[in-house]
Wavefront OBJ file of the C-alpha trace (Angstrom):
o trace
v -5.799 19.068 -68.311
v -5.169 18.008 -64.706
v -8.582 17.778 -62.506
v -8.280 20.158 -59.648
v -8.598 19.449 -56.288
v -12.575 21.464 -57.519
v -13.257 18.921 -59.147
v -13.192 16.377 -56.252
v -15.112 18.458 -53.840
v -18.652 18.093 -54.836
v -21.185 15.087 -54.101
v -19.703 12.085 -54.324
v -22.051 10.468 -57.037
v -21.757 13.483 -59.546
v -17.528 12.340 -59.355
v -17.925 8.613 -59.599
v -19.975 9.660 -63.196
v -17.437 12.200 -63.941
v -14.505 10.184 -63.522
v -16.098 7.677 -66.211
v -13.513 8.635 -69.215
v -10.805 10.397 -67.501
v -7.055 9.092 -67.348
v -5.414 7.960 -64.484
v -1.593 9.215 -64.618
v 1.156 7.582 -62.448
v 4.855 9.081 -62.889
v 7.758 7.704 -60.688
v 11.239 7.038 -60.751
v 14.190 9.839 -60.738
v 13.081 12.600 -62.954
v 9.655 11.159 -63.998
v 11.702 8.250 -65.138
v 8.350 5.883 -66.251
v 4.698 7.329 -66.535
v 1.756 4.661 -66.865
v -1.876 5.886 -67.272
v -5.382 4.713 -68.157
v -8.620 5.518 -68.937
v -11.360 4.885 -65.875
v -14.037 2.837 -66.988
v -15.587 1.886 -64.079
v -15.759 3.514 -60.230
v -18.170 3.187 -57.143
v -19.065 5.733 -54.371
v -18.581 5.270 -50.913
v -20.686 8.314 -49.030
v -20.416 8.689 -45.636
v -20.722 7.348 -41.681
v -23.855 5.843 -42.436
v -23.316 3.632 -45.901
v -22.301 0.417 -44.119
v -20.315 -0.110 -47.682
v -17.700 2.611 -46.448
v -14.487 2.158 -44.345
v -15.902 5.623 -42.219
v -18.830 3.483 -41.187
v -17.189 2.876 -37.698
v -16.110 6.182 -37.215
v -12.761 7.905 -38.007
v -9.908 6.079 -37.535
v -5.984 5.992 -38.492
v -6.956 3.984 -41.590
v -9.969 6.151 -42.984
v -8.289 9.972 -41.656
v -7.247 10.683 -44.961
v -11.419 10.247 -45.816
v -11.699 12.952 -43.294
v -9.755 15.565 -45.219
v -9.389 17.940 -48.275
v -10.906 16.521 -51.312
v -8.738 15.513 -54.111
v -6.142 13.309 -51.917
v -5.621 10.064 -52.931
v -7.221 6.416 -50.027
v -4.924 4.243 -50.337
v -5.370 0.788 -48.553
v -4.687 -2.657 -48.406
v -7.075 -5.751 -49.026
v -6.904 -9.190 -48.463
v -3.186 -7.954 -46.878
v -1.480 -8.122 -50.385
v -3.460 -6.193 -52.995
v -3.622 -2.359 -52.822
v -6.985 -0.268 -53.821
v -6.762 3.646 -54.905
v -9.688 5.988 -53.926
v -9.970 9.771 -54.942
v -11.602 11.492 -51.732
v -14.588 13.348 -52.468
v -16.543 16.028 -51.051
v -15.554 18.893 -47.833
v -13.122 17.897 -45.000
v -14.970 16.177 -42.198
v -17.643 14.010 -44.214
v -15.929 10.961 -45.353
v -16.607 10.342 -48.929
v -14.773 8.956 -51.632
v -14.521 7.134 -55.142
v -13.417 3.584 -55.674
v -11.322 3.250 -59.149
v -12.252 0.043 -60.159
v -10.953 -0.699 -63.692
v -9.227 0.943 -66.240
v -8.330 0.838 -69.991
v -4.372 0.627 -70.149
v -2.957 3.374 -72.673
v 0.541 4.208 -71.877
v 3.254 2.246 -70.124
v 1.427 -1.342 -70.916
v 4.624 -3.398 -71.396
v 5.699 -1.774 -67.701
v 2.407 -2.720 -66.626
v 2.507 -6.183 -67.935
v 5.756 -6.402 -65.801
v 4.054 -5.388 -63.029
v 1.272 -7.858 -63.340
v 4.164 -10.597 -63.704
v 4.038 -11.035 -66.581
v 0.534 -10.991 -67.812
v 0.118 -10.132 -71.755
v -3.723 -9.365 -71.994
v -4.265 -5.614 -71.729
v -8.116 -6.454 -70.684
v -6.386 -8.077 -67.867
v -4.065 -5.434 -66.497
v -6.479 -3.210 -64.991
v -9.898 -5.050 -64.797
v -9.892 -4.673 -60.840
v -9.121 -2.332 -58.040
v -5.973 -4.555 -57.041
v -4.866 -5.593 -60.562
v -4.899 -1.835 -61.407
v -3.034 -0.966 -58.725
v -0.731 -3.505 -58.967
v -0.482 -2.425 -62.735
v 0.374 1.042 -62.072
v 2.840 1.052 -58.844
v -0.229 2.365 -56.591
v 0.978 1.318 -53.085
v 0.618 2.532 -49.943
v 3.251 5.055 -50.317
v 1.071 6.994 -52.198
v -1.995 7.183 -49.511
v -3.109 10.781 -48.740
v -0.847 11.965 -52.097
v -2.489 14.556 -54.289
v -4.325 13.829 -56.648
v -3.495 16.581 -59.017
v 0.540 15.131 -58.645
v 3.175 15.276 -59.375
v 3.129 11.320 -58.710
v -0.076 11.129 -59.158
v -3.135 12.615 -60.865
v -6.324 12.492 -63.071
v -6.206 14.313 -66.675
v -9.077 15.199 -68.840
v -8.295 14.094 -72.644
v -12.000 14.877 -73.724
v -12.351 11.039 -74.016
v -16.347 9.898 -74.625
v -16.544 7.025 -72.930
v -19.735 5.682 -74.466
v -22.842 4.870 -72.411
v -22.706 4.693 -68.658
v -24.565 2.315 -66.853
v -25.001 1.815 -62.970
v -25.287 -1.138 -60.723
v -25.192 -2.476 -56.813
v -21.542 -1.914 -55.398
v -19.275 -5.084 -55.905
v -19.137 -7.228 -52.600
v -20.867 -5.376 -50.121
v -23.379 -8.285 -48.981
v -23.227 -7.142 -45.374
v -24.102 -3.356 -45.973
v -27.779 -3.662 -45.408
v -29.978 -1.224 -46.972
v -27.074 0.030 -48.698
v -26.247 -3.362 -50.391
v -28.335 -2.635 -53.516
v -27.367 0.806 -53.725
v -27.007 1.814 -57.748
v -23.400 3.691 -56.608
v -21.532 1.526 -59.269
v -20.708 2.931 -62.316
v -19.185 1.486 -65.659
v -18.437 1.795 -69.796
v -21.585 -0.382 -71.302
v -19.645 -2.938 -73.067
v -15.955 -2.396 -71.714
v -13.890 -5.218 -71.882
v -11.661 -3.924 -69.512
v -14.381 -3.750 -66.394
v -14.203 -5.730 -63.665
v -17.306 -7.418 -63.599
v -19.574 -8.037 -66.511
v -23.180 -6.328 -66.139
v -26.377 -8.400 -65.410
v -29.271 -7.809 -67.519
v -31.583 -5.648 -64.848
v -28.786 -3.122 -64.483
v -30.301 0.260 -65.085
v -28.926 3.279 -67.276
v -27.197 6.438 -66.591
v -25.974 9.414 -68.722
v -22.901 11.356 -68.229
l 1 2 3 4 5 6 7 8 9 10 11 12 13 14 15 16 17 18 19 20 21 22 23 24 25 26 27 28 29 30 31 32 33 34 35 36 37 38 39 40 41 42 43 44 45 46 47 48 49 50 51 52 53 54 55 56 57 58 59 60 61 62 63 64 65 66 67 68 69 70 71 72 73 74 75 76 77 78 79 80 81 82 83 84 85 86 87 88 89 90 91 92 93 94 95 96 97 98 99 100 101 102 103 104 105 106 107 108 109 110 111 112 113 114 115 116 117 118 119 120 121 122 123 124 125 126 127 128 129 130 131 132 133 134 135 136 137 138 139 140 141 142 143 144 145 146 147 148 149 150 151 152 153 154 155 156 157 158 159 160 161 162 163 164 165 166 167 168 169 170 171 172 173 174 175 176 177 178 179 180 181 182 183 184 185 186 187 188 189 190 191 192 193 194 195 196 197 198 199 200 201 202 203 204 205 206 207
């Protein structure tokens, strides 16, 4: 089952949990010509003006509109000026919120994928990263501001259990001051596919 746009528009943290065993579905090409997807194993929230962590911290701008609008669109932007990340926006138009996908578990389209990733032939490799993943999938910035629920792009619900969920301190977010050390990262305990592996004082969270 496709998540509706529902789904999205709720607090931001309940999603980020929520998304934890879902599959990420990307179909392109003339007549759904390929179709890649994965399972999400790890995410991280991003909640408003005030998280220092979030692209809406200086106010709205061309780049973070889309944050600004109906939940269930797709933030698509550019880091580093060559790697691509994919966000699901979250919560009601006008408060900018939204959820990082941060690493998935390849299940369909994985020789495609290794393509993609030039050639790279380790599957724990292919998505283990907002930019890998992207780069994995053919997430560009074509698809900023697409819906989420397609027909290029979408999130299904396979009744996948995920296993345990644990939380930790968003990845690379040093500067964000008080919201540094926010527990807004979530992940598969023991996923080879994350990004990052857990340190031992992470603490625990149930779906």
């Amino acid at each position: 089952m496709i998540l509706p746009a529902g789904f999205y528009r709720r607090p931001t943290l309940d999603v980020a949990a929520d998304l934890i065993g879902k599959v990420l579905v990307r179909s392109g090409g003339r007549g759904g010509g390929f179709r890649l997807s994965g399972t999400i194993v790890e995410t991280e929230a991003y909640i408003g003006e005030d998280d220092l962590a979030c692209h809406a911290s200086r106010g709205r701008t061309a780049r973070t509109a889309v944050m600004y609008g109906p939940a269930g669109r797709s933030y698509v932007y550019l880091i580093y000026g060559m790697y691509c990340c994919l966000n699901a926006v979250t919560e009601d138009p006008g408060f900018p919120a939204a959820v990082l996908i941060r690493a998935i578990e390849p299940l369909e389209g994985i020789e495609r994928m290794m393509r993609n990733r030039n050639g790279n032939k380790r599957t724990t490799e292919l998505g283990s990263g907002p930019g890998k993943l992207c780069q994995a999938m053919a997430i560009d910035r074509d698809l900023n501001g697409a819906d989420l629920t397609g027909p290029e792009l979408w999130i299904e619900d396979r009744g996948i259990q995920p296993g345990p969920i644990r939380t930790s301190p968003r990845i690379g977010v040093d500067y964000a001051g008080a919201y540094r050390d926010k527990p807004w990262r979530m992940f598969v305990d023991g996923s080879a596919h994350v990004s990052k592996r857990p340190s031992q004082d992470n603490t625990w969270r149930k779906l």
